[in-house]
FITI-216611 format. One record per residue (C-alpha): residue in three letters; x, z, y. Coordinates in Angstrom, 3 decimals, padded with zeros to 6 digits. Layout:
BEGIN
> ALA	X	Z	Y
...
//
This chain:
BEGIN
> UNK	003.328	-027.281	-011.898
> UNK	005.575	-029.029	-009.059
> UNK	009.126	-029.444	-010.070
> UNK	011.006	-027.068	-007.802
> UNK	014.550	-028.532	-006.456
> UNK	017.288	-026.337	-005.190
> UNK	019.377	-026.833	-001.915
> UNK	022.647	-025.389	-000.258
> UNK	021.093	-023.845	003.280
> UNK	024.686	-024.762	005.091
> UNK	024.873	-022.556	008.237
> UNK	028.265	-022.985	010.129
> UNK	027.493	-020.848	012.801
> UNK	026.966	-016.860	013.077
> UNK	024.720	-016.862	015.640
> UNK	022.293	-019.131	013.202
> UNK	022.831	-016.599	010.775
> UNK	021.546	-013.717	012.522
> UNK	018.367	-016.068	013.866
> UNK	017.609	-017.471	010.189
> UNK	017.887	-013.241	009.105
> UNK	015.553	-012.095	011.990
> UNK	013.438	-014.511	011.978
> UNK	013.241	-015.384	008.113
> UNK	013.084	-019.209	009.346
> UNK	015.055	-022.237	008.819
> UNK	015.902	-024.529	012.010
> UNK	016.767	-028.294	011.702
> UNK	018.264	-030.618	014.207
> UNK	016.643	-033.699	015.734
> UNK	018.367	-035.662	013.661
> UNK	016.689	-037.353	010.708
> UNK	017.825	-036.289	007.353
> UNK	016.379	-037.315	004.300
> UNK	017.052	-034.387	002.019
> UNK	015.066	-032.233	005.178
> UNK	012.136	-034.848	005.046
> UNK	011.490	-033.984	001.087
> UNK	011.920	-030.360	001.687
> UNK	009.275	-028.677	000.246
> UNK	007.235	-025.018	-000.712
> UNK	008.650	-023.557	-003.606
> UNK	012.124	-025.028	-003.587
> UNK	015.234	-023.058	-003.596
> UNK	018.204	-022.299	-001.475
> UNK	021.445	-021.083	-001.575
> UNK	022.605	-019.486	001.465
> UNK	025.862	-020.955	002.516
> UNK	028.440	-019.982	005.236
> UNK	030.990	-022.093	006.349
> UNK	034.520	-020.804	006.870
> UNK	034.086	-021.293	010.718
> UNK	031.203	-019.228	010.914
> UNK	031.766	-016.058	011.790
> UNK	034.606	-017.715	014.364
> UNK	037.920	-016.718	012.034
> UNK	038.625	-019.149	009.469
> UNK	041.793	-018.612	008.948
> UNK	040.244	-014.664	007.196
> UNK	036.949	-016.404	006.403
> UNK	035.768	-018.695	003.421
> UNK	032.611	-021.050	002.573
> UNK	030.568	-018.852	000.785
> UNK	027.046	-018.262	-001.001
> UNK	025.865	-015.515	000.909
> UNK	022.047	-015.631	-000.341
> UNK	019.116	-017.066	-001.741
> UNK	015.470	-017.767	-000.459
> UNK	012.357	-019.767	-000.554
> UNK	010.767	-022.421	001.278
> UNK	007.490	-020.626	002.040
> UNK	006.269	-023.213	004.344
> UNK	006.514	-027.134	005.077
> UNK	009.262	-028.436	007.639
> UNK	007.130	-028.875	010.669
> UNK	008.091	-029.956	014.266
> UNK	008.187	-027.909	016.734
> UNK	006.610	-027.557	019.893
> UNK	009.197	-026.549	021.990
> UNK	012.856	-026.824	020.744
> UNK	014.662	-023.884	019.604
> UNK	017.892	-023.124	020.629
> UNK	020.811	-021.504	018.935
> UNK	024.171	-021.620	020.061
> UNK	024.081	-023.969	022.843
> UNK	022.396	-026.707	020.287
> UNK	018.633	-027.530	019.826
> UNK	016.907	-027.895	016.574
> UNK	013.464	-029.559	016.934
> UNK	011.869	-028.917	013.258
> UNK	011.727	-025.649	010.271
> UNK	010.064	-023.976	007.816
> UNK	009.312	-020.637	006.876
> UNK	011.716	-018.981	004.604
> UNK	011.619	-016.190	001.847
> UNK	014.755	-014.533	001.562
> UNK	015.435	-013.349	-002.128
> UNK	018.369	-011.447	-002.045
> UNK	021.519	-011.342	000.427
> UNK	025.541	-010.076	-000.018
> UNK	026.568	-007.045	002.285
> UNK	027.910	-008.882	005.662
> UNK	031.622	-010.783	005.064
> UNK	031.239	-011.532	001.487
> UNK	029.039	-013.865	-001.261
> UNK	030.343	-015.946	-003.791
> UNK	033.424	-017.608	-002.458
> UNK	032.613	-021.677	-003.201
> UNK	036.107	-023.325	-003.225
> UNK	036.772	-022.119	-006.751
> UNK	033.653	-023.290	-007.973
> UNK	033.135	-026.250	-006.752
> UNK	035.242	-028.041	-009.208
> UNK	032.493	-027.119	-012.186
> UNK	029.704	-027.971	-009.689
> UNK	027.663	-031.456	-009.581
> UNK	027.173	-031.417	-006.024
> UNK	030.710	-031.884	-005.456
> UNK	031.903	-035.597	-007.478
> UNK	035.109	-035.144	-005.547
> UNK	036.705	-031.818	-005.325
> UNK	039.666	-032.801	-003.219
> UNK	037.159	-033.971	-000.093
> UNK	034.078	-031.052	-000.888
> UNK	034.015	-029.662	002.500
> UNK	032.927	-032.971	003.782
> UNK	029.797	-032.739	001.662
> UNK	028.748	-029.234	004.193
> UNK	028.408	-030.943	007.536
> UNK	024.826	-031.260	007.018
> UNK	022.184	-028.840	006.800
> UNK	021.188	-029.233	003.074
> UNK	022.759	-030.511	000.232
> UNK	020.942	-030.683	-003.047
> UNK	021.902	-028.682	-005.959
> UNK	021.604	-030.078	-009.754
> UNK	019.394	-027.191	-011.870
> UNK	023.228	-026.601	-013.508
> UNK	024.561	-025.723	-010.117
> UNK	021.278	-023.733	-009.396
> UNK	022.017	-021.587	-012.410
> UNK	025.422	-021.024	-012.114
> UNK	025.295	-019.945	-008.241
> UNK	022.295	-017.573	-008.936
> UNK	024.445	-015.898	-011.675
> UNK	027.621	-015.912	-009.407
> UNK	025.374	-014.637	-006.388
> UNK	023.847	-011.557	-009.126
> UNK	026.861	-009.638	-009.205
> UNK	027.275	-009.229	-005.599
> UNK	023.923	-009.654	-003.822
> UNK	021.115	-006.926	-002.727
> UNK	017.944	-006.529	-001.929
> UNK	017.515	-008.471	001.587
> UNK	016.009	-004.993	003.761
> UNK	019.029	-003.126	002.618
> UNK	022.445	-005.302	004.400
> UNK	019.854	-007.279	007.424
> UNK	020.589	-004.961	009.427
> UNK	024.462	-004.775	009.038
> UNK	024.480	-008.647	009.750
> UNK	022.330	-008.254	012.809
> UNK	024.569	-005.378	013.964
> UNK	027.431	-006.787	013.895
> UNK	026.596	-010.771	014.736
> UNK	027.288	-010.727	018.607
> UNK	027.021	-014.101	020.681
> UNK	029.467	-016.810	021.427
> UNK	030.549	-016.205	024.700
> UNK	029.794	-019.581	026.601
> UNK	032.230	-020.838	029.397
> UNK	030.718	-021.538	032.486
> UNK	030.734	-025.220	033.221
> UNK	033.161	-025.930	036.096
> UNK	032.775	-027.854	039.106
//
């Protein structure tokens, strides 16, 4: 039986929200990240929005909004995708599990003192500027019985996020 290995799916941006939701896949940057290259079928994550996400972090918090499957491998893509003005050259397939009604999850900062993933609690948020972070089968546990009391059944709130997601208005480049 392969050992299955959970991950923090770190999305800092709404309109990568609302493409991971509709399109129930996972998009990685050109860059080369090792935790991406031993993604694999089977494994875990934790779907995590960054308090700049939805564009107001002063209301807004990191949260655990979700949890899914990697139901395929990481494979490149043909042509890049883009989201948000930035290109992502590689994904999987994912397998969303369940999801919290749009604006809330399992707020991280007060957790992440009792969470492995986090050594250093003063500097955490440095730890989310990457796509994945690993989780230790502790931290697994805990977030999927933090995420229980608040999250639903995936058909039920997808709509509400892709309702009310609308894209970053890009300024026109000037001469």
């Amino acid at each position: 039986m392969p050992i299955v290995t959970a991950y923090l799916l770190i999305l800092g941006e709404r309109e990568a929200v609302a493409w991971v939701l509709r399109e129930s896949r996972m998009a990685f940057p050109p860059t080369s990240r090792s935790e991406v290259n031993r993604l694999k079928v089977g494994d875990d994550l934790f779907v995590l929005t960054t308090r700049g996400c939805w564009h107001n972090p002063t209301r807004d918090r990191t949260r655990i909004i979700g949890m899914a499957e990697v139901t395929s491998q990481v494979i490149a893509y043909e042509k890049a995708v883009t989201i948000a003005g930035r290109d992502f050259t590689r994904g999987c397939d994912i397998g969303l599990r369940s999801l919290a009604p749009y604006l809330t999850g399992v707020e991280l900062g007060p957790l992440v003192p009792g969470l492995d993933a986090f050594p250093d609690a003063k500097s955490w948020s440095i730890r989310l500027r990457r796509p994945l972070l690993e989780l230790s089968a502790s931290d697994a546990a805990r977030l999927e019985r933090e995420l229980g009391g608040v999250a639903r059944e995936p058909a039920l709130v997808i709509p509400a996020y892709l309702s009310s997601i609308r894209p970053v208005r890009q300024t026109p480049a000037r001469a």
